[in-house]
C-alpha positions in Angstrom: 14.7 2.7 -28.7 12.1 3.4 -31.5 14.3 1.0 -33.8 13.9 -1.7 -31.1 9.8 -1.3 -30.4 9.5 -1.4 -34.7 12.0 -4.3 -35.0 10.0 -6.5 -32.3 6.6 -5.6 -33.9 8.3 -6.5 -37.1 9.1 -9.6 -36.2 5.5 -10.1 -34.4 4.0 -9.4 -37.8 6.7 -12.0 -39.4 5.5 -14.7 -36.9 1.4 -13.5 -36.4 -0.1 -12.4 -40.0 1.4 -15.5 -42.4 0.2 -19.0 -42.4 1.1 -21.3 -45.2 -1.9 -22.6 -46.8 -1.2 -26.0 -49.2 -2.9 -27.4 -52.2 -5.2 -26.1 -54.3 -9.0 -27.2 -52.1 -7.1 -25.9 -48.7 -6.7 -22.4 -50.2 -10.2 -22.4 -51.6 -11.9 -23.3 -48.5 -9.6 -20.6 -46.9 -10.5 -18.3 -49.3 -14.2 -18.0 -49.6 -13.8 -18.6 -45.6 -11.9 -15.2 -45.4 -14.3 -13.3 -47.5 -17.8 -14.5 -46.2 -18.4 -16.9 -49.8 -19.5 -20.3 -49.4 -16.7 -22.8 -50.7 -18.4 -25.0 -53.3 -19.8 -28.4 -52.9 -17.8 -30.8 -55.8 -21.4 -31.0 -57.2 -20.9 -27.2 -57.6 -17.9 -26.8 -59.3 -18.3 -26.3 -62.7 -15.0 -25.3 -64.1 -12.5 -28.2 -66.1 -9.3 -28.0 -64.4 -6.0 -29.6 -65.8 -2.7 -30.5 -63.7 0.7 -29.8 -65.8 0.4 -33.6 -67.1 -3.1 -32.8 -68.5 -4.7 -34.6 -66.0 -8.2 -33.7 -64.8 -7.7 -31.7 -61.1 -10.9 -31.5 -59.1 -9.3 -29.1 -56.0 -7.7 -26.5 -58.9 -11.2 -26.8 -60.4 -13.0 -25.7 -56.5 -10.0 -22.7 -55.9 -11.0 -21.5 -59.9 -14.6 -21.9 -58.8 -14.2 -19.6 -55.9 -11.9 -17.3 -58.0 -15.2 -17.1 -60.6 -17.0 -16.7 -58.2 -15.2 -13.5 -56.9 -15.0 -12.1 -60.0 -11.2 -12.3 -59.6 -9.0 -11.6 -62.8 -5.5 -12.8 -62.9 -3.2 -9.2 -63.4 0.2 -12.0 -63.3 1.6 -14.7 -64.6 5.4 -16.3 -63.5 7.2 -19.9 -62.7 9.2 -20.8 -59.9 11.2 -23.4 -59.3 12.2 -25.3 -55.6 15.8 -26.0 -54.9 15.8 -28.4 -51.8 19.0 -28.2 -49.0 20.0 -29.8 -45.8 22.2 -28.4 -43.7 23.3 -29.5 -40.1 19.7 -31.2 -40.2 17.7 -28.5 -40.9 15.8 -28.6 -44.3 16.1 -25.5 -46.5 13.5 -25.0 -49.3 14.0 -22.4 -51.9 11.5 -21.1 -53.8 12.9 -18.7 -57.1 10.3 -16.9 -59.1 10.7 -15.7 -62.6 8.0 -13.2 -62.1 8.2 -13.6 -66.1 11.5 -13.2 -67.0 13.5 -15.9 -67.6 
């Protein structure tokens, strides 16, 4: 019976504690939300920002601004890549990390 109580709460937790979170100004505002900070005005973000073309990006700038701002330090650095699938209509995204190693 414990198994069954600790595999339903499990699955609560699956469903109740995650909620994707997308681009780069959505998880800023989330962020400093979360931990009592103001998010930044864009007159208040001070920080250059580059996509991977080398183009300027003002919502990577905010979330870096907030990151300063919480004296956050990166401790890791990885890719990943997105394989997309269908199958019997349902769309299956997988996301593989390198976590550094190639």
């Amino acid at each position: 019976m414990f198994d069954d109580v600790a595999h339903t709460a499990h699955q609560s937790l699956e469903r109740g504690v995650f909620r994707e979170v997308e681009g780069a100004a959505a998880v800023a505002r989330e962020l400093a939300a979360a931990l009592g900070v103001p998010a930044p005005s864009p007159s208040e973000v001070v920080i250059e920002a580059f996509d991977m073309d080398g183009a300027p990006d003002a919502d990577m700038a905010m979330l870096a601004t907030v990151l300063v701002s919480l004296s956050a330090a990166a401790f890791a650095e990885f890719g990943t890549s997105r394989s997309k699938f269908q199958v019997d209509g349902a769309n299956i995204d997988v996301d593989a990390a390198s976590f550094g190693r190639e």
